[in-house]
C-alpha positions as CSV (number, residue, x, y, z in Angstrom):
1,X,0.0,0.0,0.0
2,X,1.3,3.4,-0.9
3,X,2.4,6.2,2.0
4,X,1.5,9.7,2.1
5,X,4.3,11.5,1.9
6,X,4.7,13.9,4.6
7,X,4.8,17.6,3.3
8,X,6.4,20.1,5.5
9,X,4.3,21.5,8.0
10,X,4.1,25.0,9.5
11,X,3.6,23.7,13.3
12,X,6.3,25.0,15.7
13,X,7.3,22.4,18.8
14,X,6.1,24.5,22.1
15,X,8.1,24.8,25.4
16,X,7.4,23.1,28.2
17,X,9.2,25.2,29.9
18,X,8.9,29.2,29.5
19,X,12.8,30.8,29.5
20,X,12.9,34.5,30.1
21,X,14.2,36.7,27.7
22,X,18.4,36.4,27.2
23,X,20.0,38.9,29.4
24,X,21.6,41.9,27.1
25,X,25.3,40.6,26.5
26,X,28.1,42.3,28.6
27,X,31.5,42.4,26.9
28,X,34.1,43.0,29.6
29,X,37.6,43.1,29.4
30,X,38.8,39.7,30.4
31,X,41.2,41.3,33.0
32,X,38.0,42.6,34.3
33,X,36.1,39.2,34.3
34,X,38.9,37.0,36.0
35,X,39.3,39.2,39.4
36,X,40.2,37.8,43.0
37,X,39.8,39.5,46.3
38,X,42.9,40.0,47.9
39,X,41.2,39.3,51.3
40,X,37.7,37.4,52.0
41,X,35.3,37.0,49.6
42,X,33.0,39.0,46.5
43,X,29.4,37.9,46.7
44,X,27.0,37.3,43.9
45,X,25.4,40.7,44.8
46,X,28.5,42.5,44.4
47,X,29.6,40.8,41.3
48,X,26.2,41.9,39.7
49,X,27.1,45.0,40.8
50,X,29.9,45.6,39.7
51,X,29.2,44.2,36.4
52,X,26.2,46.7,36.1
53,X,28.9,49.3,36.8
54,X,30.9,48.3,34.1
55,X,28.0,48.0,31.6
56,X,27.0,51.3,32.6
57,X,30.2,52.7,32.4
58,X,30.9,51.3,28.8
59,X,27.8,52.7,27.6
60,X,28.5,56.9,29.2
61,X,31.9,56.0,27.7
62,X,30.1,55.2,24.1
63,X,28.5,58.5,23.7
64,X,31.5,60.4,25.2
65,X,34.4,58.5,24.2
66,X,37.4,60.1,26.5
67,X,35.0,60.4,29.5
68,X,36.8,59.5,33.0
69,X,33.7,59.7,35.5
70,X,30.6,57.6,35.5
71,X,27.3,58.0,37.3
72,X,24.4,56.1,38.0
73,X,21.4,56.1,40.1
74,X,20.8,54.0,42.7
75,X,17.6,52.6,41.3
76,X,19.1,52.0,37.8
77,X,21.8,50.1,39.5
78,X,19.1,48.0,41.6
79,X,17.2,47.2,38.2
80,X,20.4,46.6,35.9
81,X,21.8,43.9,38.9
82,X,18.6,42.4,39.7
83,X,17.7,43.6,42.7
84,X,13.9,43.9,43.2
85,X,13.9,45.6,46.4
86,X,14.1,49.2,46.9
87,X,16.6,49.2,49.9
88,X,19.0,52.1,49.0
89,X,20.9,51.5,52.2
90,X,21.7,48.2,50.9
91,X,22.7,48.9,47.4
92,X,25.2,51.6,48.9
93,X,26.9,49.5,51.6
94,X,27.2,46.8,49.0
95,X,28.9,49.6,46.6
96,X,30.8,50.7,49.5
97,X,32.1,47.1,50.1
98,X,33.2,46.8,46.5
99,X,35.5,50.3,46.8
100,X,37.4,48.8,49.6
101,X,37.7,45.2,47.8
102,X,41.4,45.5,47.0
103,X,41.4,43.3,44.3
104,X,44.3,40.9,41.8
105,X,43.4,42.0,38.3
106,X,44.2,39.3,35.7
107,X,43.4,36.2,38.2
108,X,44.4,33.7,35.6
């Protein structure tokens, strides 16, 4: 008996699970990404944070090439890291911690 062939179909597979959006891409220097505290430890909170820094600071540094201070607000900074609260004294202590994180550029 002869088969149907099978045409193409239009029908896309669906998820079964829903994946946010990708994060928008952050190119750092690799000296920046491979970084080691000289003393204790860098949380996950301060890592985001300082990688929101550097994000930000790229993109000032985009329009004004030559630029050599950077600003943000405290509640950009709590959206770009994804921090959902809006805690100010938290986001500065954890900025604070990261200025006196004496850190080994270059880890690797």
């Amino acid at each position: 008996m002869a088969r149907k062939q099978a045409g193409k179909t239009t029908d896309t597979q669906v998820s079964l699970f829903q994946t946010p959006e990708p994060p928008d891409l952050l190119r750092k220097a690799v000296q920046a990404i491979h970084i080691a505290p000289k003393s204790g430890k860098i949380g996950l909170q301060q890592r985001k944070m300082f990688s929101s820094l550097i994000k930000n600071a790229l993109r000032q540094e985009s329009f004004e090439p030559g630029r050599t201070s950077f600003s943000i607000s405290i509640a950009a900074l709590s959206h770009e890291s994804g921090l959902n609260s809006n805690n100010t004294k938290y986001v500065k202590d954890t900025v604070n911690s990261l200025i006196s994180t004496v850190v080994n550029w270059d880890y690797l």
